[in-house]
Legacy VTK file of the C-alpha trace (Angstrom):
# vtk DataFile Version 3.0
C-alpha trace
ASCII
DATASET POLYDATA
POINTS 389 float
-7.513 -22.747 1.496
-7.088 -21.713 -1.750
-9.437 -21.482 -5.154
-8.135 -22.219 -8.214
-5.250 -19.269 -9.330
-5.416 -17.648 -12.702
-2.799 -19.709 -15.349
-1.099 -16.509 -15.576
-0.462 -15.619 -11.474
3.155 -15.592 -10.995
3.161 -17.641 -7.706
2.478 -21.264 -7.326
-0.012 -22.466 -4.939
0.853 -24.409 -1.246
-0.301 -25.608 1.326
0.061 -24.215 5.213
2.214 -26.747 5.941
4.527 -26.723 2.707
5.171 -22.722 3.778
5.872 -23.354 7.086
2.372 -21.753 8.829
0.514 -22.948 11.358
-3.341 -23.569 11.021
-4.603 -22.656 14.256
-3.426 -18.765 15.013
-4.989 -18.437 11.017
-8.055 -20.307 11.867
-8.568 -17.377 14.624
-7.966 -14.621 12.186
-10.921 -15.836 9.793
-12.842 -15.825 12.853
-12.321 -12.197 13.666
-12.705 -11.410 10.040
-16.277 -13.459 9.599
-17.184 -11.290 13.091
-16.421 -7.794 11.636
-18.477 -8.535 8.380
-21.469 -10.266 10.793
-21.710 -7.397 13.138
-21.350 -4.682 10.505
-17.889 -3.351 10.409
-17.355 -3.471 7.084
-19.466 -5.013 4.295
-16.533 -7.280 2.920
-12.456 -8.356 3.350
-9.932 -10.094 1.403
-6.447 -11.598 2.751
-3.522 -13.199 0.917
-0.941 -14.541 2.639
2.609 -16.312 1.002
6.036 -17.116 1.992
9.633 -17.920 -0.074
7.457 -17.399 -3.337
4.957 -19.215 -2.839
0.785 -18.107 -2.247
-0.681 -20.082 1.036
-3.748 -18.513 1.613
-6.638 -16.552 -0.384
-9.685 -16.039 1.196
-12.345 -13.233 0.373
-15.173 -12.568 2.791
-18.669 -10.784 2.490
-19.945 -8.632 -0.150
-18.397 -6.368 -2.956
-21.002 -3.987 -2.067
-24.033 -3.801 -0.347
-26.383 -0.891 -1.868
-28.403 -1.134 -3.860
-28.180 -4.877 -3.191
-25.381 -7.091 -1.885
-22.991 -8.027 -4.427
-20.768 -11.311 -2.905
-17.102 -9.920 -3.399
-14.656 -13.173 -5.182
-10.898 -13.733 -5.291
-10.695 -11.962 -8.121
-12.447 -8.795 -6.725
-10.646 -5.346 -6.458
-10.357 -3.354 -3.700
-9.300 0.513 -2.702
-5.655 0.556 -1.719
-6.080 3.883 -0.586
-2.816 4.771 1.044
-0.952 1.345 0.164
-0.588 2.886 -3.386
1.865 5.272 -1.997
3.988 2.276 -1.703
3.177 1.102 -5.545
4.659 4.898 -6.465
7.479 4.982 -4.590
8.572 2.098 -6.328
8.355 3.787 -9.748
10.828 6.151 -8.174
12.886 3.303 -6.708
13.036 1.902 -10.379
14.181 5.493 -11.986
17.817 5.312 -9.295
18.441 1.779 -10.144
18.606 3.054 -13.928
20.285 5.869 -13.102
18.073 8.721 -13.680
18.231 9.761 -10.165
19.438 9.449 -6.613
17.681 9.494 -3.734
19.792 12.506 -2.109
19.024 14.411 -5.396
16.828 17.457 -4.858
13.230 17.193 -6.677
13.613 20.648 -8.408
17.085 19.338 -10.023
14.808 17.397 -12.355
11.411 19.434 -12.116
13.119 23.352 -11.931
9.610 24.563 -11.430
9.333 22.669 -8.035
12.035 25.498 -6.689
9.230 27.936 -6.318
8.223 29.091 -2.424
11.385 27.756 -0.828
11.517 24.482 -1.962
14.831 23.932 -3.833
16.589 22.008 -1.229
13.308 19.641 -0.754
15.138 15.771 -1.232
14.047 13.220 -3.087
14.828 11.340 0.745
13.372 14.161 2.225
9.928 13.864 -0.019
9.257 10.272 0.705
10.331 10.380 4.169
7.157 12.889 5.066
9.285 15.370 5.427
9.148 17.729 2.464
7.193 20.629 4.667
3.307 20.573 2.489
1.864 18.116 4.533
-1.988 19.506 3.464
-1.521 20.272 -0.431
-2.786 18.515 -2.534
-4.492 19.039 -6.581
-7.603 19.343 -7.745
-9.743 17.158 -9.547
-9.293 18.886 -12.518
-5.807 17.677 -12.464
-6.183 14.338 -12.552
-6.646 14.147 -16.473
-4.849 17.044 -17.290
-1.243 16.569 -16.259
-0.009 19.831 -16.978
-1.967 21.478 -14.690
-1.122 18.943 -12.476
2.562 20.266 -12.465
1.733 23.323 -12.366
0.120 22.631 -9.325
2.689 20.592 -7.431
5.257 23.254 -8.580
2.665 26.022 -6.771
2.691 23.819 -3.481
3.404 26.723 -0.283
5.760 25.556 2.665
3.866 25.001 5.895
7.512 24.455 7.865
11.321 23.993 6.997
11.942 20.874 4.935
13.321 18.396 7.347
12.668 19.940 10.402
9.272 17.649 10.766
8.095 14.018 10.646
4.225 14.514 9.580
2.176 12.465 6.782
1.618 13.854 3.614
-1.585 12.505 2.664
-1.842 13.342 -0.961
0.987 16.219 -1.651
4.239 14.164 -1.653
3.032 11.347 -4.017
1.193 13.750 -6.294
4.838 15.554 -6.348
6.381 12.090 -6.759
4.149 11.893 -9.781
5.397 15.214 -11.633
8.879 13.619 -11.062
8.191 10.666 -12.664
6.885 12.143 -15.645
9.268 14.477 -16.126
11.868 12.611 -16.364
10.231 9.435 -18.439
8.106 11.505 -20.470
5.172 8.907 -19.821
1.699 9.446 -17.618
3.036 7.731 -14.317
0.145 5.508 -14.425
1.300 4.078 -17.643
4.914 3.771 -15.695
4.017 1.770 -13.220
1.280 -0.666 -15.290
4.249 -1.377 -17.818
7.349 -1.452 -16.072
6.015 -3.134 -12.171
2.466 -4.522 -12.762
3.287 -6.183 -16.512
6.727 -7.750 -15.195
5.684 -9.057 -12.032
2.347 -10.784 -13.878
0.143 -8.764 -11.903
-1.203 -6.563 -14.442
-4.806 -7.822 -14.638
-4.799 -7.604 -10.410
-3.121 -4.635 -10.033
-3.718 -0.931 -11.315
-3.204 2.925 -10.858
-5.960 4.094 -12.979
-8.406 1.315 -13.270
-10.055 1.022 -16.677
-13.332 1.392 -16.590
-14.020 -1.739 -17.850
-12.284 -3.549 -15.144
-15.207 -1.451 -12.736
-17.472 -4.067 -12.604
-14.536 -6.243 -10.472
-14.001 -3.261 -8.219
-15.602 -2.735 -4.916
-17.501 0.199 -3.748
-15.728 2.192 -0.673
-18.300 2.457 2.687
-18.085 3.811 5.995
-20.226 3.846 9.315
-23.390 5.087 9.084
-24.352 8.414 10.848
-25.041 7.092 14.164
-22.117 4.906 13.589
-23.920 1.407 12.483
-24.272 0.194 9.620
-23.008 0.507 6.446
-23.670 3.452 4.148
-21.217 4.135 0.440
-19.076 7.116 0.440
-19.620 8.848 -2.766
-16.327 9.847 -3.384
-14.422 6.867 -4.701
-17.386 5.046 -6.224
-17.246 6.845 -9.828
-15.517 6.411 -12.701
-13.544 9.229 -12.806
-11.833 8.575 -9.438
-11.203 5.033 -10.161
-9.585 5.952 -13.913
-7.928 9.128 -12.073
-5.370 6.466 -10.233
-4.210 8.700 -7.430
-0.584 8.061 -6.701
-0.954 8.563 -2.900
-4.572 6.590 -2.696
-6.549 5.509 -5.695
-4.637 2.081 -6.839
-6.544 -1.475 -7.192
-5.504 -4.498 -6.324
-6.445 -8.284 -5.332
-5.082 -8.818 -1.741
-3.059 -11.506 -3.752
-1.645 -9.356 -6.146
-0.534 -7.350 -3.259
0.854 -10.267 -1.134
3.000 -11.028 -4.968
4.522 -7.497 -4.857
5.534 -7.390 -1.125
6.759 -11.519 -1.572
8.780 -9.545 -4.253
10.208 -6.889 -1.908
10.800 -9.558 0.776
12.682 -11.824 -1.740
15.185 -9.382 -2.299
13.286 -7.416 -5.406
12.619 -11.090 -7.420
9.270 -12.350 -8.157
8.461 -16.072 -9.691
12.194 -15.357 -11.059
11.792 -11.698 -12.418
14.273 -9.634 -11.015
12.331 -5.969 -10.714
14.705 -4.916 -8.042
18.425 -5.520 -6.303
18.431 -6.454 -3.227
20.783 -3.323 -2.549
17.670 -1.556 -3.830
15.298 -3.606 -1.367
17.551 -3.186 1.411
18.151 1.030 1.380
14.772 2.038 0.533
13.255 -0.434 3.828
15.823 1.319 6.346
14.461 3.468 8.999
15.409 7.170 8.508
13.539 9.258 10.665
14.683 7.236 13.875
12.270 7.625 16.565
10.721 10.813 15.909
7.493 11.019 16.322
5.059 11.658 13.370
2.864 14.729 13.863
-0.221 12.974 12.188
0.120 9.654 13.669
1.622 10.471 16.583
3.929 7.871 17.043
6.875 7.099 15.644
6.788 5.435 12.198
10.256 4.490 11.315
9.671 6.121 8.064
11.244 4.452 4.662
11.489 5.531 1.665
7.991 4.226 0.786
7.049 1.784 3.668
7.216 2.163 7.668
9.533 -0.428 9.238
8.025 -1.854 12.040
11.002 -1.359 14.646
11.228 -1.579 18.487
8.947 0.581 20.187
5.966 -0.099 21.754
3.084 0.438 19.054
3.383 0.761 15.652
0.487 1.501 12.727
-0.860 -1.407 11.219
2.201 -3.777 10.731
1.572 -5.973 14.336
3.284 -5.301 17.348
4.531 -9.186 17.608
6.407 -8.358 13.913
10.078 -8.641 14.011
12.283 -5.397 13.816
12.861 -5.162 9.908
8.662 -6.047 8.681
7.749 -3.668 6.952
4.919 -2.328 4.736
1.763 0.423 4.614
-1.800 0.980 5.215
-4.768 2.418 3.948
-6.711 4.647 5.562
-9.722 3.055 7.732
-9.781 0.221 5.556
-6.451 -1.991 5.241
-2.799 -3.148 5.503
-0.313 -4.684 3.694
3.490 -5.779 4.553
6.475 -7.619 4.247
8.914 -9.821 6.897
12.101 -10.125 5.073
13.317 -12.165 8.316
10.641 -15.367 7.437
9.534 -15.127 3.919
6.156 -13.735 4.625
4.162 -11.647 2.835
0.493 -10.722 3.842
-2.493 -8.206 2.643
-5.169 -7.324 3.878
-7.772 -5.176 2.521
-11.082 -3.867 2.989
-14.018 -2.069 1.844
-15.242 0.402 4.634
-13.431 3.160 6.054
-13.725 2.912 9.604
-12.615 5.157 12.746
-10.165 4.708 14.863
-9.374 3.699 17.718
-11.322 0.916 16.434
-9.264 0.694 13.021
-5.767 0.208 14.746
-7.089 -2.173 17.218
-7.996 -4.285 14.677
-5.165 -3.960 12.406
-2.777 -5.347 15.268
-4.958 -8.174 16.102
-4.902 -9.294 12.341
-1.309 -8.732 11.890
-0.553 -10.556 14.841
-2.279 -13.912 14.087
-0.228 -14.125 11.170
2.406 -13.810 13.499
1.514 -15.861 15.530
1.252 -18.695 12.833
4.931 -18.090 12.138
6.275 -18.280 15.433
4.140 -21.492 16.310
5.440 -23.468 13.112
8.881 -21.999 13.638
9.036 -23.561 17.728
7.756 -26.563 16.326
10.423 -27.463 14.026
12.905 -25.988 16.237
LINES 1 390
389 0 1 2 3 4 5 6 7 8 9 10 11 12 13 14 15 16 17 18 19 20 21 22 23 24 25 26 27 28 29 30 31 32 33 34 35 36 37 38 39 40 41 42 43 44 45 46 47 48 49 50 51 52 53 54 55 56 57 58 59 60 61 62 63 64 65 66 67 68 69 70 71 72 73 74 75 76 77 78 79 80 81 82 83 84 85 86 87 88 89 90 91 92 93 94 95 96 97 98 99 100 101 102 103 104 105 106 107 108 109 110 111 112 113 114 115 116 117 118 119 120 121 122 123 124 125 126 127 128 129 130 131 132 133 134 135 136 137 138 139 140 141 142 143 144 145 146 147 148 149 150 151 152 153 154 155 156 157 158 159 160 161 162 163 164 165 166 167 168 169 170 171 172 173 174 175 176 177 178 179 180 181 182 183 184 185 186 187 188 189 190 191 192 193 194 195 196 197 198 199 200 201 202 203 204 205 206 207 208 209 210 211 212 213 214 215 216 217 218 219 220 221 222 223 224 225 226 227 228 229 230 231 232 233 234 235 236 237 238 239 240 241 242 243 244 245 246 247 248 249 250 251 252 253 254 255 256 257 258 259 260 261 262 263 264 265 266 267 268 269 270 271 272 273 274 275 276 277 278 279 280 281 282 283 284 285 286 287 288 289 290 291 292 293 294 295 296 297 298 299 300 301 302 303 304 305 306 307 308 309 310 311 312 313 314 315 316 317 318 319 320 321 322 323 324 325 326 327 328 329 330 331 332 333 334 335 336 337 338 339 340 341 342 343 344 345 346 347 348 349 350 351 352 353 354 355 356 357 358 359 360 361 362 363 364 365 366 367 368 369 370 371 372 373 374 375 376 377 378 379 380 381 382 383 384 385 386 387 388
């Protein structure tokens, strides 16, 4: 089930059975996949899937893009994280309190005194990651994205929309690109250089895994789609396919990855914050940033509750949940992109698993789908696991 990995991958390939995962409930999820790319739904896929360090499955499906001819997508192709970057920021952040630079319960503006402006001196570094810093809808201009003084300017401009705290409700682009200011002004380094040198280049993922893609790494990338105008087909968005986007490296949505790259870094966060022996993380660390801490409120853009953490969603008891399965135990966790993908952890077996995609599709039709994925991997736990037991 798996190609040949690059020398360099930091984990070792295995079989199904050597990981504990059984063959049939995974057999049905590359069924549903090869159906969505037959009938349209999105011109290609790629899923990872590994467990106590060690990579089970790769398999890619489709095409890397489809206009003006169809490209065939490969293992090493990279896809749009959109929103899943969020995650790859946070843990910049996460990195910056285990060194002691700052604590979670800090405010923002006690290390960007700009950020006090329009009522938002008391905003939490907690509160910020949580989706619940109060500027859901800010966000920066393009202009910004090369020239990061501007870019602070901007964040430090951002106008309240409610009390800090007061609300559960995504922050699409505004809390990440605020995340970003705080990085940089307390490492004095682009946060795209942050995170390439001190999370891709220790884990080994550094040729799989980017915020700000080089353009020379392009020709891996896919190109983003969604449904055509009377909602078949295929058509490319024009909004992610340049260079400029792709180099820009949005912290809240423009990171690159292999799906395996991004089953390494949550194997990683399920392990306790060690990779192929590479400690990047405690497992203190691992274990505060996955709690749930906005209970079961409901989030105002979702609406449902997300057990927000201070990155990723925990997956929780209630009924539905985004993206993460509803068959996952209480403490999975992980993050989504936006009509296209998923990505998460289950610190309870081992498992790790991505997902990813290159069309940005609807819902209801997204979710649906997402929990149907999610679950047959699942599903391959719990039948191995009954089996043995």
């Amino acid at each position: 089930m798996l190609d040949s990995l690059p020398m360099s991958f930091p984990l070792p390939s295995a079989t199904l059975c050597d990981v504990g995962l059984a063959a049939d409930p995974l057999d049905r999820l590359f069924h549903i996949i090869d159906e969505h790319v037959a009938t349209g739904r999105y011109p290609g896929a790629q899923i990872a899937i590994a467990r106590n360090g060690q990579l089970a499955v790769v398999k890619t499906f489709g095409d890397r893009t489809i206009d003006p001819a169809r490209v065939p997508a490969h293992d090493d192709t990279l896809w749009l994280l959109y929103s899943n970057t969020k995650v790859l920021t946070a843990c910049a952040v996460w990195l910056l309190v285990e060194r002691g630079a700052l604590r979670f319960t800090d405010a923002v503006a006690a290390h960007v005194p700009e950020f006090k402006k329009h009522g938002k001196g008391e905003i939490t570094v907690i509160q910020l990651l949580t989706h619940q810093g109060g500027f859901p809808n800010a966000d920066v201009p393009a202009a910004a994205w090369e020239d990061h003084g501007l870019l602070a300017r901007t964040v430090c401009d951002f106008t309240l929309e409610w009390v800090p705290g007061s609300q559960v409700h995504y922050h699409g682009r505004s809390a990440h690109w605020t995340a970003a200011v705080l990085i940089e002004a307390l490492t004095k380094t682009d946060y795209r250089a942050f995170i390439r040198d001190n999370i891709a280049e220790p884990l080994g993922l550094a040729g799989e895994l980017f915020v700000g893609l080089p353009e020379a790494e392009g020709k891996r990338a896919v190109d983003m789609h969604e449904p055509g105008p009377d909602g078949r087909g295929q058509v490319r968005r024009a909004e992610e396919n340049t260079v400029e986007f792709r180099r820009a490296g949005s912290p809240a949505g423009g990171g690159y990855a292999t799906a395996r790259a991004m089953a390494a870094f949550y194997q990683m966060m399920a392990s306790g914050g060690t990779l192929n022996g590479v400690r990047l993380l405690s497992p203190r660390l691992v274990e505060y940033v996955t709690r749930n801490y906005t209970g079961e409120r409901v989030d105002g853009y979702m609406g449902m509750p997300m057990h927000r953490g201070l990155g990723p969603h925990v997956r929780g008891t209630t009924d539905t949940i985004r993206g993460l399965g509803s068959l996952a135990h209480p403490r999975t966790f992980g993050h989504g992109g936006v009509g296209s993908s998923y990505c998460w952890a289950d610190p309870e077996s081992g498992v790790s698993f991505a997902y990813l995609t290159n069309s940005r599709v609807p819902d209801p039709w997204h979710t649906a789908r997402l929990d149907l994925v999610s679950n047959c991997v699942h599903s391959a736990i719990d039948a191995l696991d009954r089996m043995s037991s």
